[in-house]
C-alpha positions as CSV (number, residue, x, y, z in Angstrom):
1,X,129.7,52.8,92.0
2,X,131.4,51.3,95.4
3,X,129.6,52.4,98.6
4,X,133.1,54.0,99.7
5,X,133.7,55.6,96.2
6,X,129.8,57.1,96.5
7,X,130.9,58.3,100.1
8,X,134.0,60.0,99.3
9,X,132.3,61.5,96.2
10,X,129.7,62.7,98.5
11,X,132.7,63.9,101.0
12,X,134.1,66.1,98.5
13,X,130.5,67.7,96.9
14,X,130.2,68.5,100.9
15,X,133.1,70.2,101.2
16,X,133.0,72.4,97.8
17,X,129.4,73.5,99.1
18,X,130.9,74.3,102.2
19,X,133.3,76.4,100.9
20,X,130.9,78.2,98.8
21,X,128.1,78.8,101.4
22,X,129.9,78.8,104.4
23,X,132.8,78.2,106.7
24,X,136.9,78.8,106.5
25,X,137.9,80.5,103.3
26,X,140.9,78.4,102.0
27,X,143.8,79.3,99.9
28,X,147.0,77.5,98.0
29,X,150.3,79.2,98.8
30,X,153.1,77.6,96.8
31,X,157.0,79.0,96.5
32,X,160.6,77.7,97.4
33,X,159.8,78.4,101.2
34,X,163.0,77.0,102.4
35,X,165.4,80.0,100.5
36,X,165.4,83.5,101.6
37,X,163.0,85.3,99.0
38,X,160.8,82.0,99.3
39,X,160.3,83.2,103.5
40,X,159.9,86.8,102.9
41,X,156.8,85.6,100.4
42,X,155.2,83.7,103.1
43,X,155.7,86.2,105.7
44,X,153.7,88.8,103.5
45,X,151.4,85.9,103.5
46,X,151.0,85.4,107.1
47,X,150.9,89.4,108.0
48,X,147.9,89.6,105.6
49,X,146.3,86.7,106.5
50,X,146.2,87.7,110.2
51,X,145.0,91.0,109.6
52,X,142.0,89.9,107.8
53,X,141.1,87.0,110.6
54,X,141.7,89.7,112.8
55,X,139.2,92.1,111.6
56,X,136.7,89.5,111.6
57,X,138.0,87.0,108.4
58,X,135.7,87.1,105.3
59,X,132.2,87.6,106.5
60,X,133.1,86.5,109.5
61,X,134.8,83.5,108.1
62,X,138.5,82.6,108.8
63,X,141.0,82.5,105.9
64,X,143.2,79.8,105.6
65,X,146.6,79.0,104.0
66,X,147.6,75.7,102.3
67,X,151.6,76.4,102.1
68,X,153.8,73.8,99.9
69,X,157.3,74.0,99.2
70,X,158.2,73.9,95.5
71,X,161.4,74.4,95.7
72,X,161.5,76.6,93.1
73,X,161.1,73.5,90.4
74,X,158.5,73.1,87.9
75,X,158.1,69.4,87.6
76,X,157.2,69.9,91.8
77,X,155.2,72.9,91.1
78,X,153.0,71.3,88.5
79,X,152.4,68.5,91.0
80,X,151.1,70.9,93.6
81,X,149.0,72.5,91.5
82,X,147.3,69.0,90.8
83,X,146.9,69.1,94.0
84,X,145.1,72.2,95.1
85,X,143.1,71.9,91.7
86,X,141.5,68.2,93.1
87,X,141.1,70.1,96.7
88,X,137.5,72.1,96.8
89,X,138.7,73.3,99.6
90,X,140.9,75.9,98.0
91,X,139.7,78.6,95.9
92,X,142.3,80.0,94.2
93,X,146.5,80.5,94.7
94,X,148.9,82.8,95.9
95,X,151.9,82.2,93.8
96,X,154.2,80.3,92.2
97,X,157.4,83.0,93.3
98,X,159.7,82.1,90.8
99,X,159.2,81.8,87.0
100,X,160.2,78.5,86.0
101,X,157.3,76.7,88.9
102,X,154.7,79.4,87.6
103,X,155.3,77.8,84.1
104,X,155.1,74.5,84.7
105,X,151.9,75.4,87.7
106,X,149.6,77.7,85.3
107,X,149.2,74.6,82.5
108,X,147.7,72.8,85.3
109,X,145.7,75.7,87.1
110,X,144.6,77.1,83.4
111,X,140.6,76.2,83.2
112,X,140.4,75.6,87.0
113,X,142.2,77.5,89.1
114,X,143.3,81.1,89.2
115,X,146.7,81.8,90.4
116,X,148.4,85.4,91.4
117,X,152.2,84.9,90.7
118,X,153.9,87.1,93.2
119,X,157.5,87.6,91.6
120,X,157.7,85.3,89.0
121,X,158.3,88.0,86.6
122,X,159.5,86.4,83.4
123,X,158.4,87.5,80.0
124,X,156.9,83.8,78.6
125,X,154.1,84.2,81.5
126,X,152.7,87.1,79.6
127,X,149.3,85.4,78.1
128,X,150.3,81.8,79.0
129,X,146.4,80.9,80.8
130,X,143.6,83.6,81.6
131,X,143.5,81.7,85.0
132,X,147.1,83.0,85.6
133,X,147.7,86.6,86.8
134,X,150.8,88.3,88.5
135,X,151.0,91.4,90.9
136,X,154.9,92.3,89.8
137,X,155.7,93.8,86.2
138,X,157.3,91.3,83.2
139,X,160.7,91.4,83.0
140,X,160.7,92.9,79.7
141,X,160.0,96.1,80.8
142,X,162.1,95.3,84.3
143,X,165.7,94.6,82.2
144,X,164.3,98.1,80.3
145,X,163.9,100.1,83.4
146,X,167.7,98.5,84.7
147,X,169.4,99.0,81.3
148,X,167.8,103.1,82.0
149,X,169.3,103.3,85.0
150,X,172.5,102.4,84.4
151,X,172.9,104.9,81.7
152,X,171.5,107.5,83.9
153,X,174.7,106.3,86.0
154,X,176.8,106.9,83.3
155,X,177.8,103.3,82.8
156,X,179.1,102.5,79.7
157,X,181.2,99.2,80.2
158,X,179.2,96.7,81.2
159,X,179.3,92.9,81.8
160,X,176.0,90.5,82.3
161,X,175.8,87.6,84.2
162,X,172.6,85.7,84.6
163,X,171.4,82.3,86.6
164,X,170.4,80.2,83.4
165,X,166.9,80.0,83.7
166,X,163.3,81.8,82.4
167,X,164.0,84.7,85.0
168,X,167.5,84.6,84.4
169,X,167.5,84.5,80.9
170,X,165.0,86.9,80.5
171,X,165.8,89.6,82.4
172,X,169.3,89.7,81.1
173,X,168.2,89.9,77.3
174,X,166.0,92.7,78.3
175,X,169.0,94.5,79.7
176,X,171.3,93.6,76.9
177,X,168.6,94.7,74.5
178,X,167.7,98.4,75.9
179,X,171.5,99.3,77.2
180,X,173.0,101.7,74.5
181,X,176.5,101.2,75.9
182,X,179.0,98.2,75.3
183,X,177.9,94.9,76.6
184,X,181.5,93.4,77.4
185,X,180.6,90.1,78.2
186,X,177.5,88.1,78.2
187,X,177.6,84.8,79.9
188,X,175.0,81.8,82.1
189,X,176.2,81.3,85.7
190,X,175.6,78.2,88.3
191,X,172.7,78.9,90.8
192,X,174.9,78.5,93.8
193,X,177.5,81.2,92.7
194,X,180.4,78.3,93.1
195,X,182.3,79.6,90.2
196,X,182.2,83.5,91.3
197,X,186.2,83.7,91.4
198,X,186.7,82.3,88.1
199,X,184.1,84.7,86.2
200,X,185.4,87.8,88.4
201,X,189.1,86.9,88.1
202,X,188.7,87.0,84.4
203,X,186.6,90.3,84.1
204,X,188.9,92.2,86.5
205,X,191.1,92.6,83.8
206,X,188.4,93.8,81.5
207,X,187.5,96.3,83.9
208,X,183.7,96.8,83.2
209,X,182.3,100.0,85.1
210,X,179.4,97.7,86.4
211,X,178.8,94.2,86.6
212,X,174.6,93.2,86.4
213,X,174.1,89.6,87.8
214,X,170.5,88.4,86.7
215,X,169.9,86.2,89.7
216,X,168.7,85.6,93.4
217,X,170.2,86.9,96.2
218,X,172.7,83.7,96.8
219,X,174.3,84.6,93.2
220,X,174.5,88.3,94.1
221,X,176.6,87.8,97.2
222,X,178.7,85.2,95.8
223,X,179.5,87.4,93.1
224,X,180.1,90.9,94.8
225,X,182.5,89.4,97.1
226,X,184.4,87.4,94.1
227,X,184.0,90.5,92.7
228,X,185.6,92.4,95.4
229,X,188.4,90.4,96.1
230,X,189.7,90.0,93.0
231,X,189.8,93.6,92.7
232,X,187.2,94.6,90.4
233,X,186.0,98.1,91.5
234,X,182.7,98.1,89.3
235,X,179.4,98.7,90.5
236,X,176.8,95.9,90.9
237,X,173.1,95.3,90.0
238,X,170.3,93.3,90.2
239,X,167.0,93.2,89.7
240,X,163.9,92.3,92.7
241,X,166.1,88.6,93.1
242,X,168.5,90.9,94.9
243,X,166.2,92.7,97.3
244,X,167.6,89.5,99.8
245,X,171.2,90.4,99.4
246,X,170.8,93.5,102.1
247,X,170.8,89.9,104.3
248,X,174.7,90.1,104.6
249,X,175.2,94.2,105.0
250,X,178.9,93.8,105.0
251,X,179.4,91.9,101.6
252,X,176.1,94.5,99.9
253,X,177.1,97.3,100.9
254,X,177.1,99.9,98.0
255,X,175.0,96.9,95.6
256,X,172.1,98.5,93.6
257,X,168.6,96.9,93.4
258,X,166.2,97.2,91.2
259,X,162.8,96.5,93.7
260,X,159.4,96.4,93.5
261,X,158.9,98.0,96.8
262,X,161.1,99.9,99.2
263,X,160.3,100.5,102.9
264,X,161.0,104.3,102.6
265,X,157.6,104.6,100.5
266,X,156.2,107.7,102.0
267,X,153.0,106.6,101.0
268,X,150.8,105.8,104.5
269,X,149.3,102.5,103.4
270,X,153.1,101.5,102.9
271,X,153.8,102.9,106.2
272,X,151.6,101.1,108.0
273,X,152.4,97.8,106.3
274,X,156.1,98.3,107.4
275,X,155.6,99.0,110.7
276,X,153.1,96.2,111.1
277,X,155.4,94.0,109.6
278,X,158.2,94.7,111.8
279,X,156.0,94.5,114.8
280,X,155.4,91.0,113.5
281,X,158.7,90.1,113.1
282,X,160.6,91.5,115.5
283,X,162.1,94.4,114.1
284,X,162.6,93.2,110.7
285,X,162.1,95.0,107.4
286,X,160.2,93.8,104.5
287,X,161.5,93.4,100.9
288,X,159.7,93.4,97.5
289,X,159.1,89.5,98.3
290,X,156.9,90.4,101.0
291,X,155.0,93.3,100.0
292,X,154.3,91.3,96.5
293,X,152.7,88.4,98.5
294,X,150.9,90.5,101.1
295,X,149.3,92.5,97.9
296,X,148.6,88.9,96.0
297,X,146.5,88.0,99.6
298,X,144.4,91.4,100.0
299,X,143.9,91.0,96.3
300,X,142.3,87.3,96.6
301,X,140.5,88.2,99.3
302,X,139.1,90.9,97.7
303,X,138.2,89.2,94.7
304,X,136.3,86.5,96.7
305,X,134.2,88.8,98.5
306,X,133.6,90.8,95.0
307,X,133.0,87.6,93.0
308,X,131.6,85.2,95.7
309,X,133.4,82.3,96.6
310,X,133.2,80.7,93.3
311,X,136.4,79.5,91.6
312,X,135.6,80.8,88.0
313,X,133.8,83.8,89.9
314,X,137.1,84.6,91.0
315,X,138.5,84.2,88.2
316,X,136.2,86.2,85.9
317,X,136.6,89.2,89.0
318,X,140.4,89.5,88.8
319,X,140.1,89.2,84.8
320,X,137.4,92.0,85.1
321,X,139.7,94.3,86.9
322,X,140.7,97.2,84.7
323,X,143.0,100.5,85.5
324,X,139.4,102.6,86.4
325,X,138.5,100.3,89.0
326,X,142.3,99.1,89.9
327,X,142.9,97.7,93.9
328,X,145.4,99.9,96.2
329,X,147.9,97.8,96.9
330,X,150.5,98.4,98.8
331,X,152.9,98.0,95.8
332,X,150.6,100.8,94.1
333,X,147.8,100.1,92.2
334,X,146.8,97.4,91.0
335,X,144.6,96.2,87.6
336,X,145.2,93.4,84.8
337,X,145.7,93.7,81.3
338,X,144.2,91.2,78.6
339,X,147.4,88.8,79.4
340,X,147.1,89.0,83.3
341,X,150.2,91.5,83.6
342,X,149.6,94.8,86.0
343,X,149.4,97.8,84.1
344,X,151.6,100.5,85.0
345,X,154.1,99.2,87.3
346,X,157.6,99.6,87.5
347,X,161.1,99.2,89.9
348,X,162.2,101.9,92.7
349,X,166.0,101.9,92.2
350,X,167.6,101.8,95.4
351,X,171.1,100.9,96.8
352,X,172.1,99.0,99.9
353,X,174.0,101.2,102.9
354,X,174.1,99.7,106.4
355,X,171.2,96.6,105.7
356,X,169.0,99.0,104.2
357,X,167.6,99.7,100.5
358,X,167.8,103.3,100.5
359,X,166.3,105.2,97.5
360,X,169.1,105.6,94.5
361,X,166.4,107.3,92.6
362,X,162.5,106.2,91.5
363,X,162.6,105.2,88.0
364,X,160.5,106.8,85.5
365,X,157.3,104.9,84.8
């Protein structure tokens, strides 16, 4: 072996002991940091992260954050993942945030690397690595809780829309799948929402009661105010992509959400996070996106000092972690089953007046 091969072998052994036995606690953080939903996950990250250096780190270690962009994209995510798997330095993940990078990111991470998907919630994630877990509930039983709620509505025209991808796609079969009323149209839209007028042109004159867009936030404006201006007076819904589209109060106003999290949980661990993370960011609320990531952090951290800081330690602790034993989070409790899905949870229903999610009802569990 080459002197400088022998020394950066030597480099790395010095750093994996270090992280074991000592020194700053490092994790991966990966996500599409640049869109909306992408910022709300890393602010959850930041808020938690400064807490726990704050009240003296992880014995008395600081906690660090490796953040990379993914952009949402798979073939990017999977080469991130390569990445924090060849770094010692980081123990295990917080993310992917959206379903198609957490696919492509847990082949690489499965065997080395455990991951907490934040909202990557599709339904093909369920079982796809034992080193992959997720602190948000599969879309199978999301489109179920949706299709639920808009019967409790009394909808019984309704017309799907969904961003043609794993979230997408599987979100809006669930729907389709558990709604007992007619299903008027059924059809993929663009990510950027350039086409709204077309679509809501055309189902204006079908005159749905409600139109759910399976999508992110830039879909669900796009398509309310198409929606709006061509006449259509339907309601709208969406699932925890659209817990963003409060962002333009105007153009939301009236849209109902299916979230993981509201800010008017009276619970006083969800409290204080709120109020913390407005004092943070001036004034602000926080969505599902942020609570999510903030939970996935406190859950890491708590699995590091319960496991050691041990990759497969880790691993084998967040595996281990069952409804008995289940972490608070501040998205409710939270355990694992066999497939690394959390047991038990399910959306608050809420609808958007002034900016806010306000609480349209709690759906049953």
């Amino acid at each position: 072996m080459r002197p400088s091969v022998r020394m950066s072998v030597a480099l790395l052994a010095l750093i994996a002991a270090c992280s074991r036995d000592g020194g700053p606690v490092t994790l991966g953080m990966a996500g599409p940091l640049k869109e909306g939903f992408g910022i709300e996950n890393r602010r959850g990250v930041e808020l938690a992260v400064a807490e726990i250096n704050a009240a003296g780190g992880i014995d008395g270690d600081s906690l660090l954050i490796e953040y990379r962009d993914d952009d949402g994209e798979g073939a990017k995510a999977a080469v991130i993942a390569q990445e924090f798997v060849d770094d010692p330095r980081v123990l295990a993940v917080v993310g992917h945030v959206t379903s198609g990078a957490m696919l492509a990111a847990a082949k690489v991470y499965d065997g080395h690397l455990a991951a907490i998907a934040t909202t990557a919630s599709s339904a093909t994630l369920t079982g796809i690595s034992p080193w992959a877990f997720r602190v948000i509930s599969s879309d199978s039983a999301n489109g179920v809780d949706l299709a639920h709620f808009a019967q409790r509505l009394g909808k019984r025209r309704v017309a799907v829309l969904y961003e043609n991808d794993a979230y997408g796609r599987g979100l809006a079969d669930a729907f389709r799948r558990s709604f007992n009323g007619e299903v008027i149209s059924f059809d993929p839209i663009g990510f950027e929402g350039k086409r709204a007028p077309i679509y809501m042109e055309w189902l204006a004159s079908r005159r749905p009661d409600l139109v759910f867009v399976a999508g992110t936030e830039r879909t669900g404006l796009a398509f309310i105010a198409a929606g709006r201006a061509a006449g259509l007076t339907a309601d709208y819904l969406g699932g925890d992509g659209w817990t963003g589209v409060r962002s333009d109060s105007v153009v939301s106003e009236g849209a109902l959400v299916g979230a993981p999290f509201t800010p008017l949980d009276p619970r006083p661990e969800a409290q204080r996070f709120v109020q913390a993370y407005r004092t943070r960011f001036n004034g602000d609320e926080p969505d599902g996106n942020a609570a999510l990531s903030y939970d996935a952090v406190q859950l890491l951290v708590a699995a590091i000092r319960g496991g050691g800081r041990d990759r497969e330690a880790i691993r084998d602790w967040l595996a281990g972690l069952r409804e008995a034993g289940a972490h608070a989070g501040i998205t409710g409790a939270i355990a694992f089953d066999e497939s690394g899905d959390p047991v038990g949870k399910s959306f608050t229903m809420t609808r958007v007046s002034r900016g806010h999610l306000v609480l349209a009802e709690r759906s049953a569990p």
